[in-house]
C-alpha positions as a Markdown table, in Angstrom:
| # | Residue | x | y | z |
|---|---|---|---|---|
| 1 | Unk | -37.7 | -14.4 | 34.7 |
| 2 | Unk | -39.3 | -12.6 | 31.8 |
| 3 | Unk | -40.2 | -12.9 | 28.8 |
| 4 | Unk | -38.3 | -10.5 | 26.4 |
| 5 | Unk | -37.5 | -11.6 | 22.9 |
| 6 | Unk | -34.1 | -12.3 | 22.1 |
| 7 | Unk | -32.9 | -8.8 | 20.9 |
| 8 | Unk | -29.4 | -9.5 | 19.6 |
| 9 | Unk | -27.7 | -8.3 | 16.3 |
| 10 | Unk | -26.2 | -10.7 | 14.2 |
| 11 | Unk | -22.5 | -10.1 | 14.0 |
| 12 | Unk | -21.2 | -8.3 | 11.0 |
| 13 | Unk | -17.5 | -9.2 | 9.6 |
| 14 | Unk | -16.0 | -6.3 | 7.8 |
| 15 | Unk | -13.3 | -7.6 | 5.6 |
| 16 | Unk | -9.6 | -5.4 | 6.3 |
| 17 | Unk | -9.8 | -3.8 | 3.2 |
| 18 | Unk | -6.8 | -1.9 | 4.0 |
| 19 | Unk | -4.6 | -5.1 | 2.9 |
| 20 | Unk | -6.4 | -5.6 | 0.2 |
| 21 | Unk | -5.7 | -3.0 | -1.9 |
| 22 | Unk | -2.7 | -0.6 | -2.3 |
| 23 | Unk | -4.0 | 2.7 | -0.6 |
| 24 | Unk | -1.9 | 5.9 | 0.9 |
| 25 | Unk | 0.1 | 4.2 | 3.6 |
| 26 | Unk | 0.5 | 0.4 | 2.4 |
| 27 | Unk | 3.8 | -1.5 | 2.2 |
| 28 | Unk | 3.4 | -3.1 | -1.1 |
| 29 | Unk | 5.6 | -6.0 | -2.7 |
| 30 | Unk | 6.1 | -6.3 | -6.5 |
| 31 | Unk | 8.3 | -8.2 | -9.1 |
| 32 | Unk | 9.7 | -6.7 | -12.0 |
| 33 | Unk | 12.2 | -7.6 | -14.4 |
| 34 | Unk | 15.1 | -7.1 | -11.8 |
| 35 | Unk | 13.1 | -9.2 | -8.6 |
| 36 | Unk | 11.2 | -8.5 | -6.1 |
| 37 | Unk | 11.2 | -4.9 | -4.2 |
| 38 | Unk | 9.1 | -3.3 | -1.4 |
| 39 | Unk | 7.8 | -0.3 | -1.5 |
| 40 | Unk | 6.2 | 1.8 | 0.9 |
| 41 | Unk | 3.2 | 3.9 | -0.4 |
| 42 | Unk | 3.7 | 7.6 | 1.2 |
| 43 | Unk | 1.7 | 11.2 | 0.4 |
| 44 | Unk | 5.3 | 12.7 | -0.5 |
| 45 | Unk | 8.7 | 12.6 | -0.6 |
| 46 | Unk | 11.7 | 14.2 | 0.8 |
| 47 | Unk | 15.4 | 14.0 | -0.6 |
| 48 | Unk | 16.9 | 12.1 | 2.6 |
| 49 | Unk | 13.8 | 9.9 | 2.6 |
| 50 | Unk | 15.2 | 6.1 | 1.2 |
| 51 | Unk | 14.6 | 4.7 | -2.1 |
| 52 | Unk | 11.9 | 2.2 | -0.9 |
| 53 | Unk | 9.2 | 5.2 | -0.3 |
| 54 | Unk | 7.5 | 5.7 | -3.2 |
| 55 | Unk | 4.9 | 9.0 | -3.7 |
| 56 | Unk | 1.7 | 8.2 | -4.6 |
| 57 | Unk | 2.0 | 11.1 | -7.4 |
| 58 | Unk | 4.9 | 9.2 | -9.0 |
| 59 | Unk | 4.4 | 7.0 | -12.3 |
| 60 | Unk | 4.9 | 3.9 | -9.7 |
| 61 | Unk | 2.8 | 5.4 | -7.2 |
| 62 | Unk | -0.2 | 5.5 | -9.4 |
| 63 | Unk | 0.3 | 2.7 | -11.4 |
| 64 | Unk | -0.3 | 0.9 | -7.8 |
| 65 | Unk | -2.9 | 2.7 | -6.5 |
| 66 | Unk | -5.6 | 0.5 | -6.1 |
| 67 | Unk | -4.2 | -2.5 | -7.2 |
| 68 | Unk | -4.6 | -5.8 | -5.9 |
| 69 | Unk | -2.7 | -9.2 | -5.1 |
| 70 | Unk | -2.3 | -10.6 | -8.5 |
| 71 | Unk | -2.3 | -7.6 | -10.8 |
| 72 | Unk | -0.3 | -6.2 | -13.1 |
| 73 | Unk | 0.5 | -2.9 | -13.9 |
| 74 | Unk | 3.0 | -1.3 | -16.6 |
| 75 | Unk | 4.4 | 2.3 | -15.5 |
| 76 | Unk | 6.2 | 4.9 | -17.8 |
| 77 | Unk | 9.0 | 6.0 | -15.7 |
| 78 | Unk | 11.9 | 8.4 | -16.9 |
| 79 | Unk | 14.5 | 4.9 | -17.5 |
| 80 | Unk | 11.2 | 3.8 | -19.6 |
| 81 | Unk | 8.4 | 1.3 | -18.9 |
| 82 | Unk | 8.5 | -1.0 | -16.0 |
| 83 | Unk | 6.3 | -3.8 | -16.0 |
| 84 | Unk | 5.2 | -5.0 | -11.8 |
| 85 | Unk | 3.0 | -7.5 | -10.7 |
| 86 | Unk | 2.1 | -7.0 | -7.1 |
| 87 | Unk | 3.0 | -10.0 | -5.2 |
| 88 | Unk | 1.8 | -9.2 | -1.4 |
| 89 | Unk | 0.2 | -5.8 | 0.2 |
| 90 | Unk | 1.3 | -5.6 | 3.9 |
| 91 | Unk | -1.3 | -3.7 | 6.3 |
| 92 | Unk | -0.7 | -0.4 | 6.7 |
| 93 | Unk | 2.8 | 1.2 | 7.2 |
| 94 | Unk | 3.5 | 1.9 | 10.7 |
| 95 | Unk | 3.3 | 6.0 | 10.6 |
| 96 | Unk | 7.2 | 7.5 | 10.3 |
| 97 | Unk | 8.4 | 10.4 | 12.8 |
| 98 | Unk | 8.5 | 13.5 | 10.8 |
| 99 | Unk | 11.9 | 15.0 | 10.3 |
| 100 | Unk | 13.5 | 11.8 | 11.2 |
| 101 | Unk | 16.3 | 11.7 | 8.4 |
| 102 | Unk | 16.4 | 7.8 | 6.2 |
| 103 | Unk | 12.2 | 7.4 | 7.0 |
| 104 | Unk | 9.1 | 7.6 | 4.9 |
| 105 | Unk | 7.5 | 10.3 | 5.8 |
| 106 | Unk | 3.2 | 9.4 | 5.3 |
């Protein structure tokens, strides 16, 4: 037997952070005037891509950047302002196949 000092590391927990905010990628749930919608946070997108994936360089996009569970957000879209409070962030989006008509592309 010997007598080495115990040389462990504590453990370090790294919060997911990536469900905690609304990043590139994120499936994001808000309520506006007219319910509750979900949106999936994509880099672009293309005309047969479906209403639910939202760029990050559009008015809604970057009104939700960053945001958290709770918050809410007022965005100046072309039919006027829309008020959304973001009710749920889902982990990442699961990453589309490109050229895949009807999908987000990331």
């Amino acid at each position: 037997m010997t007598d080495l000092p115990d040389q462990r590391l504590p453990m370090i927990v790294v919060p997911e952070l990536e469900s905690q905010i609304v990043v590139p990628g994120s499936r994001v749930r808000v309520r506006d005037a007219d319910g509750e919608h979900e949106y999936a946070m994509v880099a672009r997108v293309t005309i047969d891509s479906p209403p639910e994936c939202v760029s990050i360089g559009s008015p809604i996009g970057r009104a939700l950047l960053g945001c958290r569970r709770g918050d809410q957000v007022r965005a100046q879209t072309p039919g006027g302002v829309r008020v959304l409070t973001v009710v749920d962030i889902v982990a990442t989006a699961a990453p589309s196949r490109a050229g895949r008509a009807g999908q987000c592309e990331p």
